[in-house]
N, C-alpha and C positions, 0 to 999 in steps of 0.2 A: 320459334316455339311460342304458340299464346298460351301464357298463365293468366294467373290472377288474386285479386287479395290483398288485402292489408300486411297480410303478415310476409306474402310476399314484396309486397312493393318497399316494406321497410329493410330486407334482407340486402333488394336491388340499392337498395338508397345506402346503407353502412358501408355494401364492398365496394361500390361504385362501380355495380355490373355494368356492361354496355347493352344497351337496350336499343330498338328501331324508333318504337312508337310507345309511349303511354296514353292511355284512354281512360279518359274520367267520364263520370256520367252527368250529362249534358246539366241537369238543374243544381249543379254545383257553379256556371258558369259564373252566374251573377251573385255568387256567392265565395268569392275566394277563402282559401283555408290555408292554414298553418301549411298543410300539406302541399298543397296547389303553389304555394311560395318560396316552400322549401326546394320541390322540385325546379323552378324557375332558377333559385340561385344555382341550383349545380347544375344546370344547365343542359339537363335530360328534354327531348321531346315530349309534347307535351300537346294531346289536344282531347275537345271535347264530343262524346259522341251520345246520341240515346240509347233508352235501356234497350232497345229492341235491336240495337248493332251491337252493344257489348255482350248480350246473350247469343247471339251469331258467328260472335268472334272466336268465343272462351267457350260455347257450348253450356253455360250451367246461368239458371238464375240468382243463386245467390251466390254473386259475384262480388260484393259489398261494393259496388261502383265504382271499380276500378279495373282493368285489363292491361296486360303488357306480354309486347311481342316482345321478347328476349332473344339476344345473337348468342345462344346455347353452343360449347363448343366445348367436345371431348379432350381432356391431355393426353399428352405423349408418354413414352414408357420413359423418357428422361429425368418425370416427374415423380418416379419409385423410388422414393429417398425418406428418411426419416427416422425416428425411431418406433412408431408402429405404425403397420398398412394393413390394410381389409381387402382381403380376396374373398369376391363373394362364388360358389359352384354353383350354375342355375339356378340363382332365383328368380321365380317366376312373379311374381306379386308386386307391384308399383307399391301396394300400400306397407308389405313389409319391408323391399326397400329402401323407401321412403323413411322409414320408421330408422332403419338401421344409416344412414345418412347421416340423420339429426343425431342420435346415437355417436357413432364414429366424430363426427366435428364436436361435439360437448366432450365427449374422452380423449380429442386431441390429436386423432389420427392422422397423418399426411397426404393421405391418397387413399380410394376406392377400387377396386378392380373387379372386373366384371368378364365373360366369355363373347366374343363375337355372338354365336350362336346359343339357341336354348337357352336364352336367359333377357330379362325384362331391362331394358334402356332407361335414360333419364326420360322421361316422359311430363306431362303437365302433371301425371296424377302424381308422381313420384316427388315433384318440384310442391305439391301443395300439401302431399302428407310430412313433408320434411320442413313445412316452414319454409320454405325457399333454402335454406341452410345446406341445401346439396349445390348450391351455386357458389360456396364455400371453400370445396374440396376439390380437387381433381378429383374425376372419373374416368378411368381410363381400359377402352377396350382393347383385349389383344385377340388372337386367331388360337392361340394354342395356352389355356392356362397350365396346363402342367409342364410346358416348357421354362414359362415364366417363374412360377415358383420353384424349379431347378435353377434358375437364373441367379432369382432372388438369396437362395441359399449359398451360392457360390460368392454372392456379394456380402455377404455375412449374417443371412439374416437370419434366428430359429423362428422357423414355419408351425405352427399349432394348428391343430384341426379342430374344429369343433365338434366331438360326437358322444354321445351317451355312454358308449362303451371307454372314456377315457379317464384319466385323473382327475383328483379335485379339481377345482379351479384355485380353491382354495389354498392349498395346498403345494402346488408349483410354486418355485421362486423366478419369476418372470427375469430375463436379462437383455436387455435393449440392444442391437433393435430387434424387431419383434414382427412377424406375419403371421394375422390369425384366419383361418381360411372358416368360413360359414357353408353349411351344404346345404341344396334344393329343401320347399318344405315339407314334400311327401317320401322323400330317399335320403334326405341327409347327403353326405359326403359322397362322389361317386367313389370305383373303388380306386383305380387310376390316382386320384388325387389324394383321397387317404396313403395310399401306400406312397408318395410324394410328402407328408407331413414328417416332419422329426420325431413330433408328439399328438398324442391326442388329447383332449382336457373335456371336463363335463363338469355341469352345472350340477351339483346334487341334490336329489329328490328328498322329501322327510314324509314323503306319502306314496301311494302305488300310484303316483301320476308316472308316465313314463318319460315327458318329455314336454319343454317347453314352447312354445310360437319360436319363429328362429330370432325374428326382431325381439323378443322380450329376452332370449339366453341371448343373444349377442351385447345389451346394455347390461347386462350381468357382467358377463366375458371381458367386456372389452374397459369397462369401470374397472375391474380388479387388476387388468393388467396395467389399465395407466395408473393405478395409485403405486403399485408396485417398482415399476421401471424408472417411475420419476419421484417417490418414496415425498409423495406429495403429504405433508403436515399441517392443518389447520388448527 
């Protein structure tokens, strides 16, 4: 997978992703950098190319002069552990994805889960709206998610839905561990998996707005459940 980005390459450089190739752009050569040095001690590949191959690579000009093929690789369902996981239903959008990634690892989540079908992959764009920070989490696709989260329930976990028609958020007293399921952004929850949740929970409105972007109720959702479960004190 080619990404790109500073903000990426710094994500690669903390987890010690594994990477193919790094590409710096060619008039950096004769100019070594902090960065350039940095990557030589940890021992990442590392070479120099012009603007006109790292726009070929990554597709986008402003690339901040940087490209990286990444060895991108989905986990296993052995990685369903923890005290809260994100089950996303069809989302379609890299950039809400994206958005709910960075989200889920800053709330502390374990894992991502996603549907084989009808639903948006780890993708570049998804790798750049998250800050690289979806290289963070396991993502992992299954073939049947309502199997899954009957799975997941029988391993102990209360499953939550996200939908408008549910309880506070507020209001619930979250008990670890915990599955919060997100639905598609034009249908919300199918019904299949709604009728699969224990509960439903909503974000509540203080206007006739009816409903939030799924990535902005999900840093809602998913903040209130981790302060709750882990009765986190500052």
């Amino acid at each position: 997978m080619i990404v790109y980005g500073k903000s990426v390459l710094e994500e690669v450089l903390k987890i010690r992703y594994p990477v193919r190739m790094i590409y710096l752009r060619e008039d950096k050569k004769d100019k070594p950098s902090e960065l350039f040095e940095k990557l030589k001690k940890a021992g990442y590949p590392v070479t120099f190319a012009s603007e006109e191959k790292l726009i070929k690579l990554c597709g986008e000009e402003k690339n901040q002069g940087i490209v990286i093929d990444l060895e991108f690789r989905y986990a296993d369902e052995t990685e369903l552990e923890g005290d809260l996981l994100v089950v996303l239903d069809h989302i379609t959008d890299p950039h809400n994805f994206g958005a709910i990634a960075r989200t889920a690892v800053g709330a502390g989540a374990k894992a991502i889960v996603i549907p084989k079908d009808r639903s948006v992959k780890v993708t570049p764009a998804v790798v750049k709206v998250s800050a690289g920070t979806v290289l963070r989490i396991p993502v992992i696709i299954v073939t049947n998610l309502a199997r899954t989260i009957e799975k997941l329930k029988q391993e102990g976990f209360w499953v939550y839905g996200a939908d408008m028609s549910g309880k506070s958020v507020y209001e619930e007293d979250f008990q670890s561990p915990v599955v919060v399921v997100f639905g598609n952004e034009g249908e919300g929850l199918s019904r299949l998996i709604r009728e699969k949740c224990d509960e439903l929970i909503a974000v509540p409105m203080y206007s006739d707005i009816d409903s939030l972007n799924v990535s902005v109720s999900a840093g809602i959702v998913l903040f209130e459940i981790a302060r709750k479960i882990r009765r986190v004190r500052r």
